[in-house]
ZAKE-828345 format. One record per residue: residue in three letters; x, y, z of N, C-alpha, C in turn; residue number from 1; chain. Coordinates in Angstrom, 1 decimal, always signed. Example, Ala and Ser with C-alpha at 12.3 -4.5 7.8 and 13.67 -1.06 7.14 Angstrom:
2
<node r="ALA" n_u="+13.2" n_v="-5.7" n_w="+7.8" ca_u="+12.3" ca_v="-4.5" ca_w="+7.8" c_u="+13.2" c_v="-3.3" c_w="+7.8" k="1" c="A"/>
<node r="SER" n_u="+12.8" n_v="-2.2" n_w="+7.1" ca_u="+13.7" ca_v="-1.1" ca_w="+7.1" c_u="+12.9" c_v="+0.0" c_w="+7.9" k="2" c="A"/>
This chain:
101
<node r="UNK" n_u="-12.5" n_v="-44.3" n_w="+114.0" ca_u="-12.9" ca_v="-43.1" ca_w="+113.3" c_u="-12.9" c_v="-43.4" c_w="+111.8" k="1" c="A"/>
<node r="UNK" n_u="-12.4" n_v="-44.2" n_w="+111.3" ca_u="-12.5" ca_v="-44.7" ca_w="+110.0" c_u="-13.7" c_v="-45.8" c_w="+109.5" k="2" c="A"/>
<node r="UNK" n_u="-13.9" n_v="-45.6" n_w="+108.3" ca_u="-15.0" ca_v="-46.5" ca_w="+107.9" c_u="-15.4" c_v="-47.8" c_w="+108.0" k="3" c="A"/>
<node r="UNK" n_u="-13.9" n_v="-48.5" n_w="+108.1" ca_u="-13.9" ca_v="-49.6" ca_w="+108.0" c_u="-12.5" c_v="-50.7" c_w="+109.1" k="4" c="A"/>
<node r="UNK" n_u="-13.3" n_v="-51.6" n_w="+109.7" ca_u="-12.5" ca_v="-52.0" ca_w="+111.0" c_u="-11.8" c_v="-53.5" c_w="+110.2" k="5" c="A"/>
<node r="UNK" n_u="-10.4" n_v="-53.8" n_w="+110.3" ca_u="-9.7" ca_v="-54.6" ca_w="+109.1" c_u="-10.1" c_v="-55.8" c_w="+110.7" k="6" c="A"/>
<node r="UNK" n_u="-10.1" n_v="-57.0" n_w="+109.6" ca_u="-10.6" ca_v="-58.2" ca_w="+110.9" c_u="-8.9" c_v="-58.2" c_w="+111.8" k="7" c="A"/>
<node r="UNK" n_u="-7.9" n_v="-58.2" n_w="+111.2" ca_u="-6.9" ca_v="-58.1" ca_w="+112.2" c_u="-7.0" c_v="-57.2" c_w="+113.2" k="8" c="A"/>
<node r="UNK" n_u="-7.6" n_v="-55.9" n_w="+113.0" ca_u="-7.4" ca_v="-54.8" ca_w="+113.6" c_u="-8.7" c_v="-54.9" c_w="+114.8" k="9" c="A"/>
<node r="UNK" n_u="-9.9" n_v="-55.8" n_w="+114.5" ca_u="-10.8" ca_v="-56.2" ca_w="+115.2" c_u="-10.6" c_v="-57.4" c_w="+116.4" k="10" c="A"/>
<node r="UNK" n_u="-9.1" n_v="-58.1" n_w="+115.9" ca_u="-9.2" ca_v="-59.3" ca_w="+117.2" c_u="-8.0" c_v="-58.2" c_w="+117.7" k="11" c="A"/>
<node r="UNK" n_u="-7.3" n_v="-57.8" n_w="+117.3" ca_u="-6.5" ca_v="-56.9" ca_w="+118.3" c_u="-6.7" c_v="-56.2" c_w="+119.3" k="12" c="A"/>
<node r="UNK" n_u="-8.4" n_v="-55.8" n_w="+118.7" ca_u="-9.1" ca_v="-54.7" ca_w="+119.9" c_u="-9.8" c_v="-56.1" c_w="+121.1" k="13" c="A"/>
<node r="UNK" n_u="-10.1" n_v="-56.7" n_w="+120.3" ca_u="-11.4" ca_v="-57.9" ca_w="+121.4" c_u="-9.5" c_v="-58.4" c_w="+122.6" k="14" c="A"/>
<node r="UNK" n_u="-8.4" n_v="-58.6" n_w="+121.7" ca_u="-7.6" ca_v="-59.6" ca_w="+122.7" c_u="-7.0" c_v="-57.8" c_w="+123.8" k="15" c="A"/>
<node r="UNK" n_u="-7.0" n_v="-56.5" n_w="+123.2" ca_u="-6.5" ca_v="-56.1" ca_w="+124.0" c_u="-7.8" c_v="-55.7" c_w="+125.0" k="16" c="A"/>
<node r="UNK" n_u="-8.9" n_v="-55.6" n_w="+124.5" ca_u="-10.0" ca_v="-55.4" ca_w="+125.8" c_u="-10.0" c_v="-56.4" c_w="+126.8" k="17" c="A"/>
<node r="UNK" n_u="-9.7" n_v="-57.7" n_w="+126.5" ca_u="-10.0" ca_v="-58.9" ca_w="+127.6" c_u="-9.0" c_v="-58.5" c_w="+128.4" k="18" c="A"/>
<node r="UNK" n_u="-7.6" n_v="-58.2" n_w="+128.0" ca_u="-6.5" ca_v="-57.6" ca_w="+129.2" c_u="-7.3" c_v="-56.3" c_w="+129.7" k="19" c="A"/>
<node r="UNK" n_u="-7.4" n_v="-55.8" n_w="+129.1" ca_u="-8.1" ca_v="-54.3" ca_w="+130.2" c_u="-8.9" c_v="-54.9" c_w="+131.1" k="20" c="A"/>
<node r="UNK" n_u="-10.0" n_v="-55.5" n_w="+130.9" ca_u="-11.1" ca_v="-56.2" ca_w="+132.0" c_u="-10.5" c_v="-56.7" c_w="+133.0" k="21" c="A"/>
<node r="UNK" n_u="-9.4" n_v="-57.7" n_w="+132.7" ca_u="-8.6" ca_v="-58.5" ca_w="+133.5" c_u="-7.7" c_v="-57.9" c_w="+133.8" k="22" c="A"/>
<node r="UNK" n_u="-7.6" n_v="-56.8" n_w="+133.8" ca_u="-6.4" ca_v="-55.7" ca_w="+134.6" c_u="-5.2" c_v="-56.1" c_w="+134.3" k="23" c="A"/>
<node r="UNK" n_u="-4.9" n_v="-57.1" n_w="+133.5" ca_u="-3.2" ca_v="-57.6" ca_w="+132.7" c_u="-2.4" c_v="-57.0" c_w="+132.5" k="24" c="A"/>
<node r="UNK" n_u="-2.0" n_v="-57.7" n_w="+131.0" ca_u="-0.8" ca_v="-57.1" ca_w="+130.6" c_u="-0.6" c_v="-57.8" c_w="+129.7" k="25" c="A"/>
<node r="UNK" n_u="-0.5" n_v="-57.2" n_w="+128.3" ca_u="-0.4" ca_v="-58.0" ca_w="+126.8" c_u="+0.5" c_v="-57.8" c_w="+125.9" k="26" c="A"/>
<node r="UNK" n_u="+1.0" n_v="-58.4" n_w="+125.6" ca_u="+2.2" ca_v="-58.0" ca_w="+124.3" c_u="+1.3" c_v="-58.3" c_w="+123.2" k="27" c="A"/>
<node r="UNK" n_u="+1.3" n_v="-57.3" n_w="+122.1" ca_u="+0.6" ca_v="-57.9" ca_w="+121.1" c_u="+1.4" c_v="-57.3" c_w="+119.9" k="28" c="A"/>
<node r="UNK" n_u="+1.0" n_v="-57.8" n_w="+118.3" ca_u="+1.9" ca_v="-57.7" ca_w="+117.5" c_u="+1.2" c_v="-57.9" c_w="+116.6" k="29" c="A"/>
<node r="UNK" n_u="+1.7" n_v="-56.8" n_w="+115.4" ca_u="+0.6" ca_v="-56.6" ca_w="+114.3" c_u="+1.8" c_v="-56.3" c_w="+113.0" k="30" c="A"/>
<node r="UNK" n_u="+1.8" n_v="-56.8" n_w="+112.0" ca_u="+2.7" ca_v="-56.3" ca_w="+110.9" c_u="+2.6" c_v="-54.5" c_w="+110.5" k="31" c="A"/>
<node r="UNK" n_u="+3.5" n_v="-53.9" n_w="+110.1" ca_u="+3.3" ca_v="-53.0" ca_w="+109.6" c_u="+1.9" c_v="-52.3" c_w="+109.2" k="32" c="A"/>
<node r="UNK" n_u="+1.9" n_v="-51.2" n_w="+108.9" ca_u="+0.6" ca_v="-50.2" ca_w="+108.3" c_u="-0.8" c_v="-51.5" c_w="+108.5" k="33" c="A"/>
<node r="UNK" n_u="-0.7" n_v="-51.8" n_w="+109.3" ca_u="-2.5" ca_v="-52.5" ca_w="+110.0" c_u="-2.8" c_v="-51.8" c_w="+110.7" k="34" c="A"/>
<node r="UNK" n_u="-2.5" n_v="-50.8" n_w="+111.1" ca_u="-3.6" ca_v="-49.7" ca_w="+112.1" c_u="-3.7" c_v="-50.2" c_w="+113.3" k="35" c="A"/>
<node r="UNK" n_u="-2.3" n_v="-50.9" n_w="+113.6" ca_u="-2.1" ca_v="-50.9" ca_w="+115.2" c_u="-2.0" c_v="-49.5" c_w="+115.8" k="36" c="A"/>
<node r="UNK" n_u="-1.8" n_v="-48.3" n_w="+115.8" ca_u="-2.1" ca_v="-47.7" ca_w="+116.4" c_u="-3.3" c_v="-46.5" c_w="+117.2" k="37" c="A"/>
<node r="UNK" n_u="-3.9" n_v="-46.5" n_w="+115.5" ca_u="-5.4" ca_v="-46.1" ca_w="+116.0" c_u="-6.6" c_v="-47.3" c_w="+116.4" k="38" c="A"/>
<node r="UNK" n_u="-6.1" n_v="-48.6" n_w="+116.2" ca_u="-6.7" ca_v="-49.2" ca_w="+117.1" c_u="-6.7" c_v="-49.3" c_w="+118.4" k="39" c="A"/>
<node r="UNK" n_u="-5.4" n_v="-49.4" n_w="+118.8" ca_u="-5.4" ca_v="-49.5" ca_w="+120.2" c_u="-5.9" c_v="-47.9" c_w="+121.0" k="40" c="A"/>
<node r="UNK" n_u="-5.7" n_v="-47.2" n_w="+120.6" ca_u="-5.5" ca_v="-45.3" ca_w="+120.9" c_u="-7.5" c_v="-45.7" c_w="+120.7" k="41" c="A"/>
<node r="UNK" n_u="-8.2" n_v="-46.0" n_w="+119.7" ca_u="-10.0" ca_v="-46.0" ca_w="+119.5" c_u="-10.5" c_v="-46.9" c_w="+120.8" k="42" c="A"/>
<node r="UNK" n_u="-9.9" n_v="-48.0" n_w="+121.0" ca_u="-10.6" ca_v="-48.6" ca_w="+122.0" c_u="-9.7" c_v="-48.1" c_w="+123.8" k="43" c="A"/>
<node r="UNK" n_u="-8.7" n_v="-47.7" n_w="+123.7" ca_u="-8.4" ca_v="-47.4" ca_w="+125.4" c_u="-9.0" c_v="-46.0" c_w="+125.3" k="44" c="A"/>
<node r="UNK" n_u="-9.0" n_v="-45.2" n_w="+124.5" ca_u="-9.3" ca_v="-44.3" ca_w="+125.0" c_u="-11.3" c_v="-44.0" c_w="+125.0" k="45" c="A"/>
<node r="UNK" n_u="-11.8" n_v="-44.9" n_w="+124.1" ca_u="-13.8" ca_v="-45.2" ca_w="+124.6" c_u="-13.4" c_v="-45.8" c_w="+126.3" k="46" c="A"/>
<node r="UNK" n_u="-12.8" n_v="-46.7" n_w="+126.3" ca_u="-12.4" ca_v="-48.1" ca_w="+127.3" c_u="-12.6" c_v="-46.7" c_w="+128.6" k="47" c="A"/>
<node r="UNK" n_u="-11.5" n_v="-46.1" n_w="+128.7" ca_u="-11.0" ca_v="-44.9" ca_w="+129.5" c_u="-11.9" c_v="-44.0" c_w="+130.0" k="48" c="A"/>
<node r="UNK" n_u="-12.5" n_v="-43.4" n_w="+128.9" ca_u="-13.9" ca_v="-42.1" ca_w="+129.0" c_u="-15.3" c_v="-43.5" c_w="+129.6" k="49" c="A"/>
<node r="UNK" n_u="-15.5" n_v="-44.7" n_w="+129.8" ca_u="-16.4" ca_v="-45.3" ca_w="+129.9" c_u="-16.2" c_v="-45.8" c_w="+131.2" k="50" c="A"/>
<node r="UNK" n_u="-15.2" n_v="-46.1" n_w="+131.5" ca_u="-14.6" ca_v="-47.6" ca_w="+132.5" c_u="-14.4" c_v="-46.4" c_w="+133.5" k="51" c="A"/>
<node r="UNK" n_u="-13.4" n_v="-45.7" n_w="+133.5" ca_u="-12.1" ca_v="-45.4" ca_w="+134.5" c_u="-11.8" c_v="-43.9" c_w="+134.0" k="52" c="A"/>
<node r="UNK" n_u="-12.7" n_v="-42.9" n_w="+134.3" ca_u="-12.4" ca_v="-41.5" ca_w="+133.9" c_u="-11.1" c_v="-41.0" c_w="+134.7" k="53" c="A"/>
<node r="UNK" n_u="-10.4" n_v="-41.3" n_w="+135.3" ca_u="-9.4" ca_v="-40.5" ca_w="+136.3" c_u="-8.4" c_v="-41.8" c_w="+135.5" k="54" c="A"/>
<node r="UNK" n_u="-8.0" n_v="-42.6" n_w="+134.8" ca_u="-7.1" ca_v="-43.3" ca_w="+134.2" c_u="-6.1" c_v="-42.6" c_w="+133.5" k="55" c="A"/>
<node r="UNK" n_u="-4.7" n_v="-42.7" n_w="+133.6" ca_u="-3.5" ca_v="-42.0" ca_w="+132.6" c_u="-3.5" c_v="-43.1" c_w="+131.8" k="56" c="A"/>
<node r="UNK" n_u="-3.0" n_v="-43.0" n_w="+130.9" ca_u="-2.3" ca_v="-43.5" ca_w="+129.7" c_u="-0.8" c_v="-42.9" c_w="+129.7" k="57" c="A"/>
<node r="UNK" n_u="+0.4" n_v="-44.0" n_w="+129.5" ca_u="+1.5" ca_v="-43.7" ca_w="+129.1" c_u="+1.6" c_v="-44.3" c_w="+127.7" k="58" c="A"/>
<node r="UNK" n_u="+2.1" n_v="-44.0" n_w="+126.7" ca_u="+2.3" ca_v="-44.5" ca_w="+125.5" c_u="+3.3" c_v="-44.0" c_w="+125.3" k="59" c="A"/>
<node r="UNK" n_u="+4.6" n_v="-44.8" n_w="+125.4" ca_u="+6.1" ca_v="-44.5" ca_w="+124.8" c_u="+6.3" c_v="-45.5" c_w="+123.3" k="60" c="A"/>
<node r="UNK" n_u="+7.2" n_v="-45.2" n_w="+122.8" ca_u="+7.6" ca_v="-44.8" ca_w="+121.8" c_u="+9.0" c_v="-44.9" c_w="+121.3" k="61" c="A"/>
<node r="UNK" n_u="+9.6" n_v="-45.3" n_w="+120.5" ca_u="+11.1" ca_v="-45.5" ca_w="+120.3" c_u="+11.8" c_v="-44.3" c_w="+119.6" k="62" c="A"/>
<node r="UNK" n_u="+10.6" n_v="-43.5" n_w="+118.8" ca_u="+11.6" ca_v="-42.6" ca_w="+118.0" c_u="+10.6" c_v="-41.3" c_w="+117.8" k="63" c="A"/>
<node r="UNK" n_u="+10.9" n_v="-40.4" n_w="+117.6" ca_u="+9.9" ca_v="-39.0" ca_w="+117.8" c_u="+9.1" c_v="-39.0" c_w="+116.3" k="64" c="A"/>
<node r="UNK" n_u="+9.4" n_v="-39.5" n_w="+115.2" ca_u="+9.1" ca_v="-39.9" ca_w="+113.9" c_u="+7.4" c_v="-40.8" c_w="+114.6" k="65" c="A"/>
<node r="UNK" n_u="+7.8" n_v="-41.9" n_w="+115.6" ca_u="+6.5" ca_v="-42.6" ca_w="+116.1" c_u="+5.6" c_v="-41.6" c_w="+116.6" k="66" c="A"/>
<node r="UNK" n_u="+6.5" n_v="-41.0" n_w="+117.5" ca_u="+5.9" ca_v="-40.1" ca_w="+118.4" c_u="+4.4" c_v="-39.3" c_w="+118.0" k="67" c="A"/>
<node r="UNK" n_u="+5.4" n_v="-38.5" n_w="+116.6" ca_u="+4.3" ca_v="-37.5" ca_w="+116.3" c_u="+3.0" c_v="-38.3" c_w="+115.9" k="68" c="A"/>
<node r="UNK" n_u="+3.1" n_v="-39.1" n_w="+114.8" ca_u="+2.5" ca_v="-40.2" ca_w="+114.9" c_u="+1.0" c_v="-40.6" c_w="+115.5" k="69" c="A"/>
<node r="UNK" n_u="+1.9" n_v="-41.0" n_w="+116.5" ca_u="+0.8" ca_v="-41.5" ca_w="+117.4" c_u="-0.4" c_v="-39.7" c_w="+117.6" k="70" c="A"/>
<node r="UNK" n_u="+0.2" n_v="-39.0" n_w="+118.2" ca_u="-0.3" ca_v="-37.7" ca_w="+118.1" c_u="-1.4" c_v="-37.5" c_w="+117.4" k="71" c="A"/>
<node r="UNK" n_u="-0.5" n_v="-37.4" n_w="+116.0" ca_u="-1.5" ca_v="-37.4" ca_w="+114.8" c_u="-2.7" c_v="-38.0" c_w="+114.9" k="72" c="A"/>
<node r="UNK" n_u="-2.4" n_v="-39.3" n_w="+115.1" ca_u="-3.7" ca_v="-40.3" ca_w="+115.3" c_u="-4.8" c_v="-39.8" c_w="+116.2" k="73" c="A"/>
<node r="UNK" n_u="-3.9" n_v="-39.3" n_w="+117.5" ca_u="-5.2" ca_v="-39.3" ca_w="+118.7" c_u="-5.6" c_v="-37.9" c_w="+118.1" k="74" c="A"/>
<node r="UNK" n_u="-5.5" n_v="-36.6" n_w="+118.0" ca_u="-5.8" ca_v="-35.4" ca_w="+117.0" c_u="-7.4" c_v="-36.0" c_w="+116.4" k="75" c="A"/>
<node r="UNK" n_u="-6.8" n_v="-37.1" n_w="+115.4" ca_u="-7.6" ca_v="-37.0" ca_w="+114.8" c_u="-8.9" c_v="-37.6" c_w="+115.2" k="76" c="A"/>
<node r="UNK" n_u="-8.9" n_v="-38.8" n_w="+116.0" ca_u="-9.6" ca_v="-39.6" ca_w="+116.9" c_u="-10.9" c_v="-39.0" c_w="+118.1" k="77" c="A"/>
<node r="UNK" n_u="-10.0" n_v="-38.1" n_w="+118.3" ca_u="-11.1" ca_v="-37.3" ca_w="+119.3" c_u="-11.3" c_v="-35.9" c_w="+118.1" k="78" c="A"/>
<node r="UNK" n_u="-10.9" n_v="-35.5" n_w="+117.6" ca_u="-11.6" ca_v="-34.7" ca_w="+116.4" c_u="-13.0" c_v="-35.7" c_w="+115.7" k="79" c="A"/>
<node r="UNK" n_u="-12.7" n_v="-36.7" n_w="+115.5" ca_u="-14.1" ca_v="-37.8" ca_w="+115.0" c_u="-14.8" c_v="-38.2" c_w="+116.1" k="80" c="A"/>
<node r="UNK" n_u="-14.6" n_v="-38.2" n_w="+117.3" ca_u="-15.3" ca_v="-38.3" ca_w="+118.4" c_u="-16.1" c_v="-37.4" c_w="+118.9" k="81" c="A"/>
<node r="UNK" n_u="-15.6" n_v="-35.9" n_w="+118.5" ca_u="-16.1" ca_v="-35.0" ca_w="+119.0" c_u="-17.3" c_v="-34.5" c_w="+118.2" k="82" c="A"/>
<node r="UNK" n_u="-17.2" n_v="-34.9" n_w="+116.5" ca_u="-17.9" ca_v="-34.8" ca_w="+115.4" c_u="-19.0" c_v="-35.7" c_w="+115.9" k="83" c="A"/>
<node r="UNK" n_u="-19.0" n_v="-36.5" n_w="+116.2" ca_u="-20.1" ca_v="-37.9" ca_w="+116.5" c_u="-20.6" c_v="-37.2" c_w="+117.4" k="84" c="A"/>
<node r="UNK" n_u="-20.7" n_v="-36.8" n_w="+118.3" ca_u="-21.0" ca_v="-36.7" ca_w="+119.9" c_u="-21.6" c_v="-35.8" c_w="+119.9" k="85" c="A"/>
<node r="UNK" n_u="-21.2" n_v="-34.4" n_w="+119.0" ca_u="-21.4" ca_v="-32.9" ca_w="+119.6" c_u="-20.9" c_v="-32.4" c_w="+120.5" k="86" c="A"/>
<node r="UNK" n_u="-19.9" n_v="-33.0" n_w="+120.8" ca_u="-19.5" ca_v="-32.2" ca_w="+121.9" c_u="-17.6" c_v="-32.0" c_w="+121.9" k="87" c="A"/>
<node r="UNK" n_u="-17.5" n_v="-31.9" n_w="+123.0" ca_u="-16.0" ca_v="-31.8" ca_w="+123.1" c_u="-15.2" c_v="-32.8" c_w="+124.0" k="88" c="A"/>
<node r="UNK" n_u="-14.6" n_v="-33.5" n_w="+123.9" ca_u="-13.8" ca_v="-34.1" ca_w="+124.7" c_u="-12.5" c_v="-33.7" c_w="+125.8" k="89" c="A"/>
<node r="UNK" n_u="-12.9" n_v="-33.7" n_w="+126.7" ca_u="-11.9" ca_v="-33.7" ca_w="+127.9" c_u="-10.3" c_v="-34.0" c_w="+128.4" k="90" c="A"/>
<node r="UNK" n_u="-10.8" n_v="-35.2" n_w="+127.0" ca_u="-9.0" ca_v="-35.4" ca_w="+127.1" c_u="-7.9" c_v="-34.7" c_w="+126.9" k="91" c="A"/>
<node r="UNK" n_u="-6.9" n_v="-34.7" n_w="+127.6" ca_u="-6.1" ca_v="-34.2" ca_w="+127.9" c_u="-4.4" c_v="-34.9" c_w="+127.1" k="92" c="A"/>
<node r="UNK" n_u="-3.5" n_v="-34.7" n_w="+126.2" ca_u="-2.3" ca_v="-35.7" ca_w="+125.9" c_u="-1.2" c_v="-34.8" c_w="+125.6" k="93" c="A"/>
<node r="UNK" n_u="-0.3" n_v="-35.1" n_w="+126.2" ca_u="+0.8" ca_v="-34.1" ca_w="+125.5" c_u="+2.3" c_v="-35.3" c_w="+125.5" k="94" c="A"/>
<node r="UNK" n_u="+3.2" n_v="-34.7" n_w="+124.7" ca_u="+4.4" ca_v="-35.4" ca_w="+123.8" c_u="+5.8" c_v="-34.8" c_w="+124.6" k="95" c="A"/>
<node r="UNK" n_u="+6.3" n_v="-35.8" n_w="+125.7" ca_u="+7.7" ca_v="-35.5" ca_w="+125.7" c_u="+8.8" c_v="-36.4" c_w="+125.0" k="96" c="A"/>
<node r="UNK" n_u="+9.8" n_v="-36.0" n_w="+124.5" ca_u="+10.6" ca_v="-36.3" ca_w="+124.3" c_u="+12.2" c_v="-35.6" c_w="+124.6" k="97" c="A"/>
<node r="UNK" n_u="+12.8" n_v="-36.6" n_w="+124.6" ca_u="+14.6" ca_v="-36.1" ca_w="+125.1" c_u="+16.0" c_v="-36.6" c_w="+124.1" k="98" c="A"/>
<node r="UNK" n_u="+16.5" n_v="-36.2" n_w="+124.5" ca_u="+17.9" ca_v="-36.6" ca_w="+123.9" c_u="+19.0" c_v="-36.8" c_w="+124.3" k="99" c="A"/>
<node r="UNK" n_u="+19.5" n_v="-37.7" n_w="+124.0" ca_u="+21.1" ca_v="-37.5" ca_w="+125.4" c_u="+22.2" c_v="-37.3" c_w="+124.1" k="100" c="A"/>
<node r="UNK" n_u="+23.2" n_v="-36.3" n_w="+125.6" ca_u="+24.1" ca_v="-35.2" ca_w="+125.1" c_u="+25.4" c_v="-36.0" c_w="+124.9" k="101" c="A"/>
């Protein structure tokens, strides 16, 4: 949804697409503020609406600080998706979190 795709944030998408195809499983790792997470959230969720429309996504999270986060991001992502498209998107995402007592 942004103007510009940083070359890190471009082999991150190509190395996590090849695990999608290949139905894997990838650990990947990106330094700070590189837009690891609207990258990955831009491409599973095209990957998703393209590939595999009945697909969940879990995306956990270590601290509710990430949490919203991540949120924010998808918000914004299908708000620029829906601007592109004309239309509205189907997706569906909601945020639990807990706490122990």
């Amino acid at each position: 949804p942004y103007p510009t795709v940083y070359p890190e944030q471009y082999s991150y998408m190509c190395e996590l697409k090849k695990t999608l195809d290949g139905e894997g499983h990838a650990i990947l790792e990106m330094p700070t503020g590189t837009g690891k997470t609207i990258s990955l959230l831009s491409l599973i969720v095209s990957y998703i609406q393209e590939k595999m429309p009945n697909f969940k996504l879990i995306y956990c999270t270590r601290t509710v600080v990430e949490m919203e986060k991540v949120m924010e991001e998808l918000k914004f992502l299908i708000e620029a998706r829906n601007k592109e498209s004309g239309g509205k998107s189907d997706l569906l995402a909601m945020s639990l979190s807990t706490r122990r007592n």
